[in-house]
PLY file of the C-alpha trace (Angstrom):
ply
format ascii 1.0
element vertex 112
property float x
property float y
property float z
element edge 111
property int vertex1
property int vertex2
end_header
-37.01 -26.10 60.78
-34.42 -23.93 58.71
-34.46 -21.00 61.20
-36.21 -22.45 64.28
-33.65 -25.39 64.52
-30.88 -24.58 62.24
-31.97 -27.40 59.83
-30.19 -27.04 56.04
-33.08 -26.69 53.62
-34.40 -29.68 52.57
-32.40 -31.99 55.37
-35.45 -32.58 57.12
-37.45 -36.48 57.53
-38.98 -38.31 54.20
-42.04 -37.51 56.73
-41.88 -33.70 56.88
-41.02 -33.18 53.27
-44.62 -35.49 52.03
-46.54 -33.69 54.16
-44.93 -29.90 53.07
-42.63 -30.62 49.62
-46.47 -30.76 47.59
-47.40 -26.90 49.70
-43.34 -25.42 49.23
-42.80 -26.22 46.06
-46.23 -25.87 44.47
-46.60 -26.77 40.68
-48.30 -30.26 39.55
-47.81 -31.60 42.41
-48.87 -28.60 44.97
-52.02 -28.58 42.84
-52.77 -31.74 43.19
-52.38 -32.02 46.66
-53.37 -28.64 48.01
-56.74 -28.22 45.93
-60.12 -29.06 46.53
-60.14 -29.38 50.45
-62.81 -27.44 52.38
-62.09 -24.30 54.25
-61.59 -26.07 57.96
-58.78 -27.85 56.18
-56.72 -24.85 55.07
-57.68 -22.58 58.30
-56.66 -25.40 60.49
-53.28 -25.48 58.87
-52.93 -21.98 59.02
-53.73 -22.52 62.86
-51.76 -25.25 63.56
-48.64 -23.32 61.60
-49.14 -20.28 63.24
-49.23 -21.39 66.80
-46.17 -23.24 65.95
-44.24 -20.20 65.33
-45.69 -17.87 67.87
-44.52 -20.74 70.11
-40.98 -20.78 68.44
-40.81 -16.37 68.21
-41.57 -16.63 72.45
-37.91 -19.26 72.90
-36.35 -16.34 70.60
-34.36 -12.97 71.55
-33.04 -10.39 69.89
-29.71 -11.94 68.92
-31.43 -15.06 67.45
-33.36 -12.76 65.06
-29.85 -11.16 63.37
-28.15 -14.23 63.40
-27.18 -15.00 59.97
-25.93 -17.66 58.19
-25.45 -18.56 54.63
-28.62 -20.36 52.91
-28.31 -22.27 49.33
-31.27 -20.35 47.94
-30.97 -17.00 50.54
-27.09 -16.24 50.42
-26.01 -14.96 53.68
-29.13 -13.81 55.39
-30.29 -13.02 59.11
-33.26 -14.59 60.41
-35.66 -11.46 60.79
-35.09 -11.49 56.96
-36.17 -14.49 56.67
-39.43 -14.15 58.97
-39.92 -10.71 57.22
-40.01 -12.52 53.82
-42.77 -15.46 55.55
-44.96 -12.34 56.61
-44.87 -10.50 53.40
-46.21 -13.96 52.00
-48.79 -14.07 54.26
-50.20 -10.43 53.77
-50.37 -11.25 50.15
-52.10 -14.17 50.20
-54.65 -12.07 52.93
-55.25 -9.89 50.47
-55.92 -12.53 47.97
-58.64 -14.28 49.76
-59.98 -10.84 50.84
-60.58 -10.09 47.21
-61.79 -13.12 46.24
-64.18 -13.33 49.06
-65.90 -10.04 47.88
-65.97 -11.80 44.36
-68.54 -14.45 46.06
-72.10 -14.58 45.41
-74.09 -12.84 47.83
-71.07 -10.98 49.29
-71.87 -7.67 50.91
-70.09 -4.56 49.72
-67.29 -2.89 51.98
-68.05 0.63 53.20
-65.01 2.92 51.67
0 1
1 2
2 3
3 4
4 5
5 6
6 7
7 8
8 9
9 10
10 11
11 12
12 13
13 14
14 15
15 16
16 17
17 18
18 19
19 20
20 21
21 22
22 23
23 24
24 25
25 26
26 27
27 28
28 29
29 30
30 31
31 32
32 33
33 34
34 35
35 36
36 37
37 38
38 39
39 40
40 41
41 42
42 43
43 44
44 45
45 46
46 47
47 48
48 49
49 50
50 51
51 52
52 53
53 54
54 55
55 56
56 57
57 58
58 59
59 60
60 61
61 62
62 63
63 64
64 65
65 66
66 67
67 68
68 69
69 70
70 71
71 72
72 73
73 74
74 75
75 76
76 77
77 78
78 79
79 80
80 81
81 82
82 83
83 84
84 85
85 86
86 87
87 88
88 89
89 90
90 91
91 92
92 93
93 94
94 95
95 96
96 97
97 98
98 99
99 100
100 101
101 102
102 103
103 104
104 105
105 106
106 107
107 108
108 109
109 110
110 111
């Protein structure tokens, strides 16, 4: 909403920020609400996100991605900054759960 519509952070509905405040701010509260869901929930999410954006990136050009404007938490920033921060998030967390996931019981070792 910040870079897709131009929304200030944090301007958006009482709806949007109870569904996402818990996942974007994380502590207590993202702890509370994020744990303990099976893995449908969190791939679905991931899914639903992710299409989302592609869907977003495809309206987009060139100009749209060095368009910058100044961000209470960023300071002036462009928006393939901002995307290239979301993505470096992502491959982190990827490499998280590809970690843990050899961690498992009864996981099979990688070749390498």
């Amino acid at each position: 909403m910040n870079t897709f519509d131009g929304m200030k952070w944090g301007s958006w509905s009482d709806e949007v920020k109870k569904k996402w405040d818990a996942a974007m701010d994380l502590g207590d509260a993202g702890r509370k609400a994020i744990k303990g869901h099976d893995r449908d929930y969190y791939v679905g999410i991931l899914h639903e996100v992710r299409e989302k954006t592609l869907a977003e990136f495809r309206k987009k050009d060139d100009a749209w991605f060095m368009t910058a404007n100044k961000d209470q938490d960023w300071g002036l920033a462009n928006n393939m900054c901002k995307w290239f921060h979301v993505c470096e998030h992502e491959s982190h967390h990827c490499g998280q759960i590809a970690m843990l996931r050899k961690r498992l019981p009864g996981a099979k070792p990688t070749a390498g």
